[in-house]
C-alpha positions in Angstrom: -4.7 11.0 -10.7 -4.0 9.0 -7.6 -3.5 11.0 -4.1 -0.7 8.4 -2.5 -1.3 10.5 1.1 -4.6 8.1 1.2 -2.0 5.3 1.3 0.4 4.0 3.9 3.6 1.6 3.6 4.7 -0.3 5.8 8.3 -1.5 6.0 9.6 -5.0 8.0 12.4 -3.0 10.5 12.6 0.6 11.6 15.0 2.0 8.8 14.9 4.1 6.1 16.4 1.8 3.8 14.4 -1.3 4.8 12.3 -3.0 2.0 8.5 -2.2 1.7 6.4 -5.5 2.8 3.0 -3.6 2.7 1.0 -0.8 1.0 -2.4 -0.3 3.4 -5.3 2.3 2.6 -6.1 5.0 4.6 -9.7 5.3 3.5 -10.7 1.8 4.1 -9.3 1.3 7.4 -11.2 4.6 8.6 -14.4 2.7 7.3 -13.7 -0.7 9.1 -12.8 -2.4 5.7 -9.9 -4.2 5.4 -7.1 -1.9 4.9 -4.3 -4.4 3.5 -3.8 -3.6 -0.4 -0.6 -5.7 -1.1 2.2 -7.5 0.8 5.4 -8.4 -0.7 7.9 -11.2 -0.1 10.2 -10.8 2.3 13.0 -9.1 0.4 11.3 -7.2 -1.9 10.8 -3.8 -1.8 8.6 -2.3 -4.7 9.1 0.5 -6.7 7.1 3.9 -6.5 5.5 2.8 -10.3 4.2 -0.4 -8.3 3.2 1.3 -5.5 1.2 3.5 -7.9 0.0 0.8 -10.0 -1.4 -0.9 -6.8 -2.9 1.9 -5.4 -4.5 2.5 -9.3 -6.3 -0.9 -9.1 -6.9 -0.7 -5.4 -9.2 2.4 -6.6 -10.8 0.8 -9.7 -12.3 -1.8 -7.3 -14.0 1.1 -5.1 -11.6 0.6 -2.4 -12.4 -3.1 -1.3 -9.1 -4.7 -1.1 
């Protein structure tokens, strides 16, 4: 099962309600990988299942974006 607190979002204003642009992992940047997993268009905001599903496939690949 995934463990999201290894993962980060990052949203494009301040607010609670802004849209998601980003999804970064916590493990890779504390390695000096590359720590960017996904970015969205601007006016997008993805859903928790997507975030998930990111995260998922972000781990399959042994956390090399």
């Amino acid at each position: 099962m995934i463990n999201l607190a290894d993962y980060r979002v990052t949203a494009d204003e301040p607010s609670s309600d802004a849209p998601i642009v980003a999804l970064t992992c916590e493990i890779c940047g504390e390695h000096g990988a590359p720590s960017d997993v996904r970015w969205w268009e601007n006016g997008y905001s993805p859903s928790i299942a997507d975030l998930i599903a990111e995260a998922e496939q972000h781990e399959k690949q042994g956390h090399k974006p």
